[in-house]
mmCIF file as Biopython writes it, N, C-alpha, C and O atoms, coordinates in Angstrom:
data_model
#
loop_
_atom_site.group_PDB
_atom_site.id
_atom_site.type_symbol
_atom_site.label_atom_id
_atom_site.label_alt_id
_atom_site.label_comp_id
_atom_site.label_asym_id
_atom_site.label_entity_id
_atom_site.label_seq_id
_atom_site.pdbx_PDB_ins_code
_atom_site.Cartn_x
_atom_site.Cartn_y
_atom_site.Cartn_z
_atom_site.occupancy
_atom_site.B_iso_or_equiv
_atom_site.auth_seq_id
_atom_site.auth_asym_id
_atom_site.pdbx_PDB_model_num
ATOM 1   N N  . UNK A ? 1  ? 49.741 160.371 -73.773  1.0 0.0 1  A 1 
ATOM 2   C CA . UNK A ? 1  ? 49.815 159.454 -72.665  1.0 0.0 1  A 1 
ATOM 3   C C  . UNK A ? 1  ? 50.351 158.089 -73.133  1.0 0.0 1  A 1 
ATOM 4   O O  . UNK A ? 1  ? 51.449 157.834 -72.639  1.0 0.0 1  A 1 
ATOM 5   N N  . UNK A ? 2  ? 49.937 157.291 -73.832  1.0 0.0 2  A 1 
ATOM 6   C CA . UNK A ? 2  ? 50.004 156.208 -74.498  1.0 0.0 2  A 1 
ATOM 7   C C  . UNK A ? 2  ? 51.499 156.058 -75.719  1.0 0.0 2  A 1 
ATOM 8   O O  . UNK A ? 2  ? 52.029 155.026 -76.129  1.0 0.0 2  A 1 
ATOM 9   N N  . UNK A ? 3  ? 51.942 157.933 -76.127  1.0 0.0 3  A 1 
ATOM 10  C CA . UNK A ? 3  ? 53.161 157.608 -76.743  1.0 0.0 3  A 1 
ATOM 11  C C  . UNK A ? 3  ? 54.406 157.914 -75.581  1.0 0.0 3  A 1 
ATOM 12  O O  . UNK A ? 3  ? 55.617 157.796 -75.766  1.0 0.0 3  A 1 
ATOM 13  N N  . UNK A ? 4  ? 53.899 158.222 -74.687  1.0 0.0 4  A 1 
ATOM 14  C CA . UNK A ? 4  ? 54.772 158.662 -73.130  1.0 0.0 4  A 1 
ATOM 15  C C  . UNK A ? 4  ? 55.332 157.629 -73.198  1.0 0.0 4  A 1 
ATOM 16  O O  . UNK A ? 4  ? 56.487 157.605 -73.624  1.0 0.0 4  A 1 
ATOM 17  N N  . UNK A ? 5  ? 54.457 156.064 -72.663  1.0 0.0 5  A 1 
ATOM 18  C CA . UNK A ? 5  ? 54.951 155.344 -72.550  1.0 0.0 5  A 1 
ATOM 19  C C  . UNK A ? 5  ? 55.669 154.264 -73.173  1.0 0.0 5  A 1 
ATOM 20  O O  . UNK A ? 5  ? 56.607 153.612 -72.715  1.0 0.0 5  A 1 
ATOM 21  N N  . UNK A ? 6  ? 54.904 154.140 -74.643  1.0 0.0 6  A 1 
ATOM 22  C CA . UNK A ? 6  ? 55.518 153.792 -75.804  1.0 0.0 6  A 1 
ATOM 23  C C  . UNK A ? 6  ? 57.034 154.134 -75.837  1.0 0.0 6  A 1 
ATOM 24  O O  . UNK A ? 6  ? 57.957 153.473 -76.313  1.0 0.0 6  A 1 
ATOM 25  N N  . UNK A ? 7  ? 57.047 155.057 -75.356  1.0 0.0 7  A 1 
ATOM 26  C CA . UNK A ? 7  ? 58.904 155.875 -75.296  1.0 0.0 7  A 1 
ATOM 27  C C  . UNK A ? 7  ? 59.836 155.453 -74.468  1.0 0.0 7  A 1 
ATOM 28  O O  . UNK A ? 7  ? 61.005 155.236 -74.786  1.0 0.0 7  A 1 
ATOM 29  N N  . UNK A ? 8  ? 59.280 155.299 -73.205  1.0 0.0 8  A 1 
ATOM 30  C CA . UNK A ? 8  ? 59.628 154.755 -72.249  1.0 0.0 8  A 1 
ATOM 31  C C  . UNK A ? 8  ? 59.763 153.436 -72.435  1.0 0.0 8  A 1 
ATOM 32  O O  . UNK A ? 8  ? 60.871 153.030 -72.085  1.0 0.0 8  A 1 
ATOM 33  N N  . UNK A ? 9  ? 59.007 152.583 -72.876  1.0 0.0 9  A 1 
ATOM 34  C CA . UNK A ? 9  ? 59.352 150.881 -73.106  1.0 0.0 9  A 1 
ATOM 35  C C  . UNK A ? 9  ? 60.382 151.098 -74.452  1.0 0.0 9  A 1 
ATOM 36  O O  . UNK A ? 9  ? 61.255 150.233 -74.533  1.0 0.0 9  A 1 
ATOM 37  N N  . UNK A ? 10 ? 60.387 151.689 -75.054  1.0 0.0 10 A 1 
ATOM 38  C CA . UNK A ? 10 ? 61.084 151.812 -76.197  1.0 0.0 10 A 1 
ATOM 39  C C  . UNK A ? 10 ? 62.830 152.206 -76.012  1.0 0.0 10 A 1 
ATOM 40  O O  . UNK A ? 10 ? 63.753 151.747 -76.686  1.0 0.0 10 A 1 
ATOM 41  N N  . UNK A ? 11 ? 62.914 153.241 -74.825  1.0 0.0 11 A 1 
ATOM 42  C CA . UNK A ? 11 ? 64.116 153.532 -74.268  1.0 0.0 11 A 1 
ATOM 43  C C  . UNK A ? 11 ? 64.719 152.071 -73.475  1.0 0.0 11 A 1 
ATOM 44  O O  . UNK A ? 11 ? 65.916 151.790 -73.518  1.0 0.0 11 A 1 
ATOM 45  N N  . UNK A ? 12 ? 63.823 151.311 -72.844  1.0 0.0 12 A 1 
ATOM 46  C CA . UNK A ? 12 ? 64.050 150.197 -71.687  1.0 0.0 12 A 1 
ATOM 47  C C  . UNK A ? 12 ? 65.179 149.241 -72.948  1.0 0.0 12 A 1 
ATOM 48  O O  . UNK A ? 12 ? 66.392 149.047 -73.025  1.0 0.0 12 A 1 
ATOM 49  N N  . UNK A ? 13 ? 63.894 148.820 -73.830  1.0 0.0 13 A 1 
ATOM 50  C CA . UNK A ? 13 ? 64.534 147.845 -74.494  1.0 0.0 13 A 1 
ATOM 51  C C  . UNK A ? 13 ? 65.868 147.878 -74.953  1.0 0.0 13 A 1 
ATOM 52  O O  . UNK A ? 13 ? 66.733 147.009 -74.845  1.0 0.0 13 A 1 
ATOM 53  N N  . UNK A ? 14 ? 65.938 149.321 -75.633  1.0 0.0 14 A 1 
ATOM 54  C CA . UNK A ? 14 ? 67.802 149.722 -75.939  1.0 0.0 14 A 1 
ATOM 55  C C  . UNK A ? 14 ? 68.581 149.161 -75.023  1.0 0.0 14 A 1 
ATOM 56  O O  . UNK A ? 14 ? 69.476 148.326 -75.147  1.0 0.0 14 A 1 
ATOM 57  N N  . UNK A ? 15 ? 68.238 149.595 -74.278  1.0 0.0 15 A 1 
ATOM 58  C CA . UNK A ? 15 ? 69.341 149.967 -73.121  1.0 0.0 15 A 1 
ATOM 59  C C  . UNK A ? 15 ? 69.512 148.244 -72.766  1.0 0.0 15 A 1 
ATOM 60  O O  . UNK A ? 15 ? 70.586 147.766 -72.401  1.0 0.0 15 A 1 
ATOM 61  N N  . UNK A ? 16 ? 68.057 147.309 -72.974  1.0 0.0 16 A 1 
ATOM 62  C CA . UNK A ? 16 ? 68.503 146.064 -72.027  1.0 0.0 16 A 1 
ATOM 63  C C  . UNK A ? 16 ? 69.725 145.155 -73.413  1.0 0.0 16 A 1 
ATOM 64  O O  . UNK A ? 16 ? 70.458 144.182 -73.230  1.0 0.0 16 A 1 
ATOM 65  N N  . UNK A ? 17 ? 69.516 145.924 -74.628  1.0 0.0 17 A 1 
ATOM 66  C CA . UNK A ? 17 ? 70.348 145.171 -75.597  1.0 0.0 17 A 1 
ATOM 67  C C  . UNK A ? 17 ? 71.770 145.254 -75.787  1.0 0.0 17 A 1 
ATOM 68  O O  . UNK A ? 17 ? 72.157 146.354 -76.182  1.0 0.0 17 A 1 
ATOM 69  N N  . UNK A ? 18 ? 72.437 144.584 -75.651  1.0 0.0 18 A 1 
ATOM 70  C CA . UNK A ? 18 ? 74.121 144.807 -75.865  1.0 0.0 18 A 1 
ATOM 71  C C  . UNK A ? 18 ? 74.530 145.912 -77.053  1.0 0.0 18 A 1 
ATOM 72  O O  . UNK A ? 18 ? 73.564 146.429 -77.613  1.0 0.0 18 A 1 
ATOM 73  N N  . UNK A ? 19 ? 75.738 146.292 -77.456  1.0 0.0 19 A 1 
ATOM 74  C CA . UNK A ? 19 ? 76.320 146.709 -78.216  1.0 0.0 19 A 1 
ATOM 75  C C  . UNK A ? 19 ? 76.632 145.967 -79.923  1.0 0.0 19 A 1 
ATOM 76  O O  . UNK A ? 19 ? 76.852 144.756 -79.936  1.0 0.0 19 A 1 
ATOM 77  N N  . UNK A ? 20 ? 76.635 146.336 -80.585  1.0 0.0 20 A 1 
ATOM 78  C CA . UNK A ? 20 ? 76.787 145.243 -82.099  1.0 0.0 20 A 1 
ATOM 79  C C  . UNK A ? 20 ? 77.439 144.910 -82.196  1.0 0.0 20 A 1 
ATOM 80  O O  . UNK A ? 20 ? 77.418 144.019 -83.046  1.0 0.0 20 A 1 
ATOM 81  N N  . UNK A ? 21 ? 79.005 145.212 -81.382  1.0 0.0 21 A 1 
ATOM 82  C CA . UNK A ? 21 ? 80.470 144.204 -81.429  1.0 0.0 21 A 1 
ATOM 83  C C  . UNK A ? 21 ? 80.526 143.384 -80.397  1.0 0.0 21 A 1 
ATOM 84  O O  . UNK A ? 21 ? 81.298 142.436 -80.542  1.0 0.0 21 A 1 
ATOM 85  N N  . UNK A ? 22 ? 79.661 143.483 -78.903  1.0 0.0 22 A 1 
ATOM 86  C CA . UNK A ? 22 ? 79.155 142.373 -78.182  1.0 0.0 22 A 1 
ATOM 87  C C  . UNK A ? 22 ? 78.386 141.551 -78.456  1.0 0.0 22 A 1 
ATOM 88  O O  . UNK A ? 22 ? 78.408 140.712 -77.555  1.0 0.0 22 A 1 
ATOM 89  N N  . UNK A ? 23 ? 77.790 141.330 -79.100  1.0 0.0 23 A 1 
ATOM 90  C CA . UNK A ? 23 ? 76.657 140.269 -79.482  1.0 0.0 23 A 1 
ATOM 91  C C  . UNK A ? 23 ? 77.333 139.274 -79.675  1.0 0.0 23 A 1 
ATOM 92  O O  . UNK A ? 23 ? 78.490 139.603 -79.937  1.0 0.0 23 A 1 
ATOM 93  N N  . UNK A ? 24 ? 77.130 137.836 -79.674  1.0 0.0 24 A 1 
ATOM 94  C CA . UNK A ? 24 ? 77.280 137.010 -79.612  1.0 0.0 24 A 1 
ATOM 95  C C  . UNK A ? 24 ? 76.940 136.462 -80.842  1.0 0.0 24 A 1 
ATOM 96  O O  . UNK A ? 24 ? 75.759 136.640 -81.139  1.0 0.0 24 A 1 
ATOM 97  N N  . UNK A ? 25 ? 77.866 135.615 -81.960  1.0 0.0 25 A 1 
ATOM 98  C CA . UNK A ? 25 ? 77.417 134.892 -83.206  1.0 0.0 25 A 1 
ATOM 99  C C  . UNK A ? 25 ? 77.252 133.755 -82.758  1.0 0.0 25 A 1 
ATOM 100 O O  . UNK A ? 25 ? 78.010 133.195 -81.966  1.0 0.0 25 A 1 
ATOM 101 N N  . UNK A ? 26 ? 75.531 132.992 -83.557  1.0 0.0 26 A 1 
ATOM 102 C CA . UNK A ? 26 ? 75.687 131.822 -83.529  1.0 0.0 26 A 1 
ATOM 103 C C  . UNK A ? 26 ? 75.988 131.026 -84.586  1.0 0.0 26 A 1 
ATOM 104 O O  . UNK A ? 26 ? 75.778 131.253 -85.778  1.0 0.0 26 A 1 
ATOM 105 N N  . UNK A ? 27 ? 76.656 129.776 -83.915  1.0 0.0 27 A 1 
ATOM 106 C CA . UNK A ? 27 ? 77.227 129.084 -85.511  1.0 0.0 27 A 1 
ATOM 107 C C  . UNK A ? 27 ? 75.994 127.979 -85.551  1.0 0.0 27 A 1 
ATOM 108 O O  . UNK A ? 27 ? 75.385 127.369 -84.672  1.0 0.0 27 A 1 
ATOM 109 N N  . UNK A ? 28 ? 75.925 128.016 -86.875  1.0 0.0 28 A 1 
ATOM 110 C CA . UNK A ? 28 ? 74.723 126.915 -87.527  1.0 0.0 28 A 1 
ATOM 111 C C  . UNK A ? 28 ? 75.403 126.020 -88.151  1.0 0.0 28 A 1 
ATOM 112 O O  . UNK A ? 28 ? 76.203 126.448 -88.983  1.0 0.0 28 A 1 
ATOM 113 N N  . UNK A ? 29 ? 75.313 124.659 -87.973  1.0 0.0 29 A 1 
ATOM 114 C CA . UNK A ? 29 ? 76.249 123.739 -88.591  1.0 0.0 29 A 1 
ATOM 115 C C  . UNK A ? 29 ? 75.434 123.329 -90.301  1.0 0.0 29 A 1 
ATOM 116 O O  . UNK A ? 29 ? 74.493 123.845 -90.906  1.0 0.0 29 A 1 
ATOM 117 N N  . UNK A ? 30 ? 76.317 122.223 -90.596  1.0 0.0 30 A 1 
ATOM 118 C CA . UNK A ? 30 ? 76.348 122.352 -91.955  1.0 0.0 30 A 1 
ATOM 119 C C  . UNK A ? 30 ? 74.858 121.670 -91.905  1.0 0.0 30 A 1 
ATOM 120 O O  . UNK A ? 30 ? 73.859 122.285 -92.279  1.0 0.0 30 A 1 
ATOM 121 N N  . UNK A ? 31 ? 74.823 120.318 -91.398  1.0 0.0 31 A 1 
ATOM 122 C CA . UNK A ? 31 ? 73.445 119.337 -90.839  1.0 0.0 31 A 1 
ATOM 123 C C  . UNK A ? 31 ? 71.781 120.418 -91.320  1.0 0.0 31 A 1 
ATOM 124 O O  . UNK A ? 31 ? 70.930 120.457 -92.209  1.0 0.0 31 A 1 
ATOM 125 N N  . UNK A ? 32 ? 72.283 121.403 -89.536  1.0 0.0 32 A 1 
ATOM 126 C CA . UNK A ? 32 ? 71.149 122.416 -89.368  1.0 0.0 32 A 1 
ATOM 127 C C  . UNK A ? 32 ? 70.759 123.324 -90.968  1.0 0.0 32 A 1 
ATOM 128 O O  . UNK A ? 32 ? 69.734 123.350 -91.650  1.0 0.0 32 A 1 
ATOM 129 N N  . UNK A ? 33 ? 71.876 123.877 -91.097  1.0 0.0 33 A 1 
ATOM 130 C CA . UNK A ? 33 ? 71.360 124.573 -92.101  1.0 0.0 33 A 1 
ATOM 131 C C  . UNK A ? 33 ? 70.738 123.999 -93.198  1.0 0.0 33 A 1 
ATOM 132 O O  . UNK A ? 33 ? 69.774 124.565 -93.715  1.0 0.0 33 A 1 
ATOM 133 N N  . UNK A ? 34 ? 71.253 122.731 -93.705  1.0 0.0 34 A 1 
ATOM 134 C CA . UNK A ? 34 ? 70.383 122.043 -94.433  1.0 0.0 34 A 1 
ATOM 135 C C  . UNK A ? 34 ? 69.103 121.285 -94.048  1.0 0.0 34 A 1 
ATOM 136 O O  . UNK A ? 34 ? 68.374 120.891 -94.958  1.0 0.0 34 A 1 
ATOM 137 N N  . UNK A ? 35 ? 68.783 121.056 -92.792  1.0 0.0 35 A 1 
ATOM 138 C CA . UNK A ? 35 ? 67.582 120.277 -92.507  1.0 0.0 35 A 1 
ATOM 139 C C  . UNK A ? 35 ? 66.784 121.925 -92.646  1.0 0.0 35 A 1 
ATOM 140 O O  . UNK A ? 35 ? 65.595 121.902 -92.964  1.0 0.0 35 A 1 
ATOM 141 N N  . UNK A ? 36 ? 67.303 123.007 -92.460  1.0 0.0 36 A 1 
ATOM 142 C CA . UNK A ? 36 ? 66.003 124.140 -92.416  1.0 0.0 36 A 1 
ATOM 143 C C  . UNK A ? 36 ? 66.100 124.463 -93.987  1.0 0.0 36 A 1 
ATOM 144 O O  . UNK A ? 36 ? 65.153 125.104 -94.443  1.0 0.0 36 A 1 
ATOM 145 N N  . UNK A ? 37 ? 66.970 124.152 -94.734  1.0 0.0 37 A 1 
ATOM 146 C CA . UNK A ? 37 ? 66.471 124.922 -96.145  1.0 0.0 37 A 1 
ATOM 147 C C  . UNK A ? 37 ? 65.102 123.473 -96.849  1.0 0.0 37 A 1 
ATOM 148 O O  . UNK A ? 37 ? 64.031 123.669 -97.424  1.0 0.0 37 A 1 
ATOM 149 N N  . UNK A ? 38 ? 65.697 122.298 -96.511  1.0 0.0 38 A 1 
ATOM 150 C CA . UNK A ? 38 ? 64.450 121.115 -97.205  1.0 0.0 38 A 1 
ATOM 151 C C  . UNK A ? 38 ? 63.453 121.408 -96.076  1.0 0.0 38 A 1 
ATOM 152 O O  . UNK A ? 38 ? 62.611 120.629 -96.523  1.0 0.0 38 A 1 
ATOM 153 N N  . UNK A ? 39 ? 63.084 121.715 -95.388  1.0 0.0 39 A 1 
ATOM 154 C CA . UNK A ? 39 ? 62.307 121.947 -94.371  1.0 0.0 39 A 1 
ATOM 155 C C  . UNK A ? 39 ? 61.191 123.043 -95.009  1.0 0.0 39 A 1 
ATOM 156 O O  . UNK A ? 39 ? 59.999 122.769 -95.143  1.0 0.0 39 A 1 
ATOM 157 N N  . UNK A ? 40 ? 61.867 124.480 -95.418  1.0 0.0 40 A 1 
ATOM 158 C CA . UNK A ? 40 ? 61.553 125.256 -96.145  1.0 0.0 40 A 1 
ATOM 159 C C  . UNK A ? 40 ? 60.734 125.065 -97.447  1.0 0.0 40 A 1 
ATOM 160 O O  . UNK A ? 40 ? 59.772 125.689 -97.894  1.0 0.0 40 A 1 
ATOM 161 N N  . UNK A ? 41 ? 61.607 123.725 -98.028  1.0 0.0 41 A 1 
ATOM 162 C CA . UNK A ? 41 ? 60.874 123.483 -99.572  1.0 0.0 41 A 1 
ATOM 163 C C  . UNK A ? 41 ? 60.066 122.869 -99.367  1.0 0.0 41 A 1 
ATOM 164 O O  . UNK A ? 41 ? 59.256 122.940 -100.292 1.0 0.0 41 A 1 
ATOM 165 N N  . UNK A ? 42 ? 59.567 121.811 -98.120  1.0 0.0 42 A 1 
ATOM 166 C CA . UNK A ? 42 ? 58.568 121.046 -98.263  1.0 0.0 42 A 1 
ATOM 167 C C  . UNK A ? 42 ? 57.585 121.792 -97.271  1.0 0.0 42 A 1 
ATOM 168 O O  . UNK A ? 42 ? 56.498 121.214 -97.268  1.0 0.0 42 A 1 
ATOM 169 N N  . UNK A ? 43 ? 57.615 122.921 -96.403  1.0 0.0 43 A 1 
ATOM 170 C CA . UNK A ? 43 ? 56.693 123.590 -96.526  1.0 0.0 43 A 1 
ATOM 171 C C  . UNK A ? 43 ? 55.704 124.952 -97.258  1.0 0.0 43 A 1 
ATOM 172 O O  . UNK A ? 43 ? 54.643 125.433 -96.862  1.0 0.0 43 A 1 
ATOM 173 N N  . UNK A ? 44 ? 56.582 125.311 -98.499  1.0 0.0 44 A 1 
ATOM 174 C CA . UNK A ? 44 ? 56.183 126.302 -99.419  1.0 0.0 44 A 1 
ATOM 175 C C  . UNK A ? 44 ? 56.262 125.471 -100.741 1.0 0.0 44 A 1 
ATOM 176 O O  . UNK A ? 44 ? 55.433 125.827 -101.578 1.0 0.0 44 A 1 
ATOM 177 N N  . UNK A ? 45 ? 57.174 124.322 -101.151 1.0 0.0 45 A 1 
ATOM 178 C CA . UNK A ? 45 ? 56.779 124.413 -102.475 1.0 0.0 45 A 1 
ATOM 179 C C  . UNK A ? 45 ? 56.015 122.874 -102.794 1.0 0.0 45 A 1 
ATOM 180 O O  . UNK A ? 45 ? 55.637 122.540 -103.917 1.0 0.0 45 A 1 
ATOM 181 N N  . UNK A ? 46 ? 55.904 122.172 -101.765 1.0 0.0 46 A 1 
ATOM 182 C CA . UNK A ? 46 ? 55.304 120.804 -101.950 1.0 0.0 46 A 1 
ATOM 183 C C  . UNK A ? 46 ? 53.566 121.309 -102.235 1.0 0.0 46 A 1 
ATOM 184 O O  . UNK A ? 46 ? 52.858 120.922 -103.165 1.0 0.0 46 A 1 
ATOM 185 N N  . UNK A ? 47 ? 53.161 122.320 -101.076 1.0 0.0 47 A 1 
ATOM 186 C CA . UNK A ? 47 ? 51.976 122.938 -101.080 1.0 0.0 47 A 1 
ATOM 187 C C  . UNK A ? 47 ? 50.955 123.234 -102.676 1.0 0.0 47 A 1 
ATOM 188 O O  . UNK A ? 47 ? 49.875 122.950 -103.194 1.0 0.0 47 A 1 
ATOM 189 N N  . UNK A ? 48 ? 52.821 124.358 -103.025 1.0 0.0 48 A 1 
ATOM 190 C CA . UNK A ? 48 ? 52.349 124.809 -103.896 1.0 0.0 48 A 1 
ATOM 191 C C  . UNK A ? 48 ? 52.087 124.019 -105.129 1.0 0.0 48 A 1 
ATOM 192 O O  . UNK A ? 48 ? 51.224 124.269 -105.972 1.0 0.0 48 A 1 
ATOM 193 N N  . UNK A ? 49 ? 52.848 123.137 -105.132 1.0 0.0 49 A 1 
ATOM 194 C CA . UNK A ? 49 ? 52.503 121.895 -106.312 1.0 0.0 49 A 1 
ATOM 195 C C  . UNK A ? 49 ? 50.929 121.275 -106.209 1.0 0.0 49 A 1 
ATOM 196 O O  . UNK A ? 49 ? 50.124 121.245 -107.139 1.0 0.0 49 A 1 
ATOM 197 N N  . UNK A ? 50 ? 50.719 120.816 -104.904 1.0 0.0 50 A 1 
ATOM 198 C CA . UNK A ? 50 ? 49.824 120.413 -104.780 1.0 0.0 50 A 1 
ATOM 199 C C  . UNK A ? 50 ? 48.312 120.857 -105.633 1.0 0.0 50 A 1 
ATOM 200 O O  . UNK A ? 50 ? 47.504 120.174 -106.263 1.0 0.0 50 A 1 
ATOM 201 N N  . UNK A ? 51 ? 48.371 122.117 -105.358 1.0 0.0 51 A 1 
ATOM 202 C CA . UNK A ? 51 ? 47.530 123.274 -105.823 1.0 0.0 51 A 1 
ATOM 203 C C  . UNK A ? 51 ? 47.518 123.425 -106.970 1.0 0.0 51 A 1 
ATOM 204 O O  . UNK A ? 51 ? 46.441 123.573 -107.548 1.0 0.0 51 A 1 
ATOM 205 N N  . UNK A ? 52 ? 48.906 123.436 -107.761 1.0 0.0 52 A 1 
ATOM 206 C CA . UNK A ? 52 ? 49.134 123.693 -109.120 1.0 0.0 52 A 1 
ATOM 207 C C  . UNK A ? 52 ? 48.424 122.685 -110.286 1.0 0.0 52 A 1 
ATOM 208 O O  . UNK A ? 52 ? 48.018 122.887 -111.431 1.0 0.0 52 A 1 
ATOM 209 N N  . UNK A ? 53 ? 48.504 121.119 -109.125 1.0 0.0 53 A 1 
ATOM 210 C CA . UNK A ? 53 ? 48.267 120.055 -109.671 1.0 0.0 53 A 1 
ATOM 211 C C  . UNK A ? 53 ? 46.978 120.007 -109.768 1.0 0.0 53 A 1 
ATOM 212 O O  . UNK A ? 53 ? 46.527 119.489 -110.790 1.0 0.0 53 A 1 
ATOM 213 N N  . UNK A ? 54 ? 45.929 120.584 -108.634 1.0 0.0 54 A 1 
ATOM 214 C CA . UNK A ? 54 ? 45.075 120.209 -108.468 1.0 0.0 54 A 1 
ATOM 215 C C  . UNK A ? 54 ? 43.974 121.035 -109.372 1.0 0.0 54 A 1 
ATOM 216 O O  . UNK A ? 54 ? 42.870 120.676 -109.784 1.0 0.0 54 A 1 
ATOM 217 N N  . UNK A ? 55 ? 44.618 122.158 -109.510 1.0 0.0 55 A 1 
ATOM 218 C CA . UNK A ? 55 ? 44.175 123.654 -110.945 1.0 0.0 55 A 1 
ATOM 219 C C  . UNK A ? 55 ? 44.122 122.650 -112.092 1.0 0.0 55 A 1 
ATOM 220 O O  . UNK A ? 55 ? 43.084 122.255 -112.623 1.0 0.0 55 A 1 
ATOM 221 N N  . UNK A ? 56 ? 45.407 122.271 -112.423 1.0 0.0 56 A 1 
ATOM 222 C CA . UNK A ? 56 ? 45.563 122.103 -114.170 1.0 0.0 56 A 1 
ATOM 223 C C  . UNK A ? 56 ? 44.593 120.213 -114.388 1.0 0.0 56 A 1 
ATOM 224 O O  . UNK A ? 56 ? 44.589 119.636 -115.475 1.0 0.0 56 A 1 
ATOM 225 N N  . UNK A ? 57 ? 43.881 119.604 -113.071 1.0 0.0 57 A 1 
ATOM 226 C CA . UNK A ? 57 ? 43.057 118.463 -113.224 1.0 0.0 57 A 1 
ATOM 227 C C  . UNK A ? 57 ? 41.710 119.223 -113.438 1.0 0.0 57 A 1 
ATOM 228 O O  . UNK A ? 57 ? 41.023 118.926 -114.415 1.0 0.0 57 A 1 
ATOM 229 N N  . UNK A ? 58 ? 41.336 120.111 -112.636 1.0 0.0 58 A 1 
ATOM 230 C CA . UNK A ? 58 ? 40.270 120.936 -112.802 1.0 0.0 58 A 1 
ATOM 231 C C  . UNK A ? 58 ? 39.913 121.162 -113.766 1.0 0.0 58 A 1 
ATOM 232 O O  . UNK A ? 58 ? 38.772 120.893 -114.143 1.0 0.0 58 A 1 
ATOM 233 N N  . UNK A ? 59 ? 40.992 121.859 -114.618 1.0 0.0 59 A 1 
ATOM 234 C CA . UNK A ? 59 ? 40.963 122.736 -116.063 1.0 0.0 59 A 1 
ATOM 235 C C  . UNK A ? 59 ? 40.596 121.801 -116.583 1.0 0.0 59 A 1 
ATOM 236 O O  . UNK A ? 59 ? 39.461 121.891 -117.052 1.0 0.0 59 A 1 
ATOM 237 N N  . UNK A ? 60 ? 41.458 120.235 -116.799 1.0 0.0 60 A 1 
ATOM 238 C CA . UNK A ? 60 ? 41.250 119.055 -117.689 1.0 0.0 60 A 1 
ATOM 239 C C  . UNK A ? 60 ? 39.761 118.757 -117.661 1.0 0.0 60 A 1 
ATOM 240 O O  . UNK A ? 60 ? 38.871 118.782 -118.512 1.0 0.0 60 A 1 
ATOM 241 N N  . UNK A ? 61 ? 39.824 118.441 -116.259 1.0 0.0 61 A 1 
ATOM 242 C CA . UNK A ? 61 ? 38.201 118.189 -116.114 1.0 0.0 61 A 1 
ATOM 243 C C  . UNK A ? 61 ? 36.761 118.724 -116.667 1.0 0.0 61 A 1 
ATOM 244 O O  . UNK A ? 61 ? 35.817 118.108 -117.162 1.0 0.0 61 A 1 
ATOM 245 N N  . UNK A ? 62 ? 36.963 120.143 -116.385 1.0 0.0 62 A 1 
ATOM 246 C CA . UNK A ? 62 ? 35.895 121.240 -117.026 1.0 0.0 62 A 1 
ATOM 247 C C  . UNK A ? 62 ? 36.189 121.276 -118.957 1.0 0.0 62 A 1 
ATOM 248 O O  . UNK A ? 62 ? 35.237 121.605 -119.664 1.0 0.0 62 A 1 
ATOM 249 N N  . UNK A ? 63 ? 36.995 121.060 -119.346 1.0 0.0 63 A 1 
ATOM 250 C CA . UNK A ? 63 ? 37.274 120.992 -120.239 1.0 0.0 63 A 1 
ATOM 251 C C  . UNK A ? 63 ? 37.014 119.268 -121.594 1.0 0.0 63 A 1 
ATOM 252 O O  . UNK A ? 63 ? 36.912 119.065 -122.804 1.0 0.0 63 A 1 
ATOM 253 N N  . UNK A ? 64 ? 37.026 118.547 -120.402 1.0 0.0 64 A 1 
ATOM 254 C CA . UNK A ? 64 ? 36.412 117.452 -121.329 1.0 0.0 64 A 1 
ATOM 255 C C  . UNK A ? 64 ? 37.474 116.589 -121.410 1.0 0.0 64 A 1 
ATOM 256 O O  . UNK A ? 64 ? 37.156 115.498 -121.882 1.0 0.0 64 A 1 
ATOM 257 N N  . UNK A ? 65 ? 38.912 116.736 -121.036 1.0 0.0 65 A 1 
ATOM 258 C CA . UNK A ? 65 ? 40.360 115.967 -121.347 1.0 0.0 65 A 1 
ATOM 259 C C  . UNK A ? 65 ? 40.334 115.097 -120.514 1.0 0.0 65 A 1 
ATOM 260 O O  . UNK A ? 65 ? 41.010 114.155 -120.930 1.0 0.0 65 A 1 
ATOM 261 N N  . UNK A ? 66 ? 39.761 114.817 -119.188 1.0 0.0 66 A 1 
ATOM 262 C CA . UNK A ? 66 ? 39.639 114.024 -118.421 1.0 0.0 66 A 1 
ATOM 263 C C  . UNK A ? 66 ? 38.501 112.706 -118.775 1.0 0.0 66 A 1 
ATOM 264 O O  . UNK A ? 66 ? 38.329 111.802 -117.958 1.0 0.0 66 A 1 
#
């Protein structure tokens, strides 16, 4: 019952999607693409520094270097 319809929404969607030589490209300018790659670094690797930084004060700390 439940993969009936699974099939059925599954057939719909095909059909509502164009062809792969109709599709439409979008162009990303030079600006965009660079505000999303620093965008990228300061949400995965600023983090991860943070963390990294905040481990190796720990270590110092428990350790007596601090």
């Amino acid at each position: 019952m439940i993969w009936r319809r699974l099939k059925q929404y599954a057939g719909e969607q095909e059909a509502k999607q164009p062809p792969e030589g109709e599709r439409d490209e979008v162009h990303v300018s030079f600006r965009e693409r660079l505000v999303m790659v620093l965008t990228a670094y300061a949400v995965i690797v600023l983090p991860c520094l943070l963390v990294l930084i905040g481990l190796s004060l720990l270590a110092c700390w428990l350790f007596g270097l601090l």
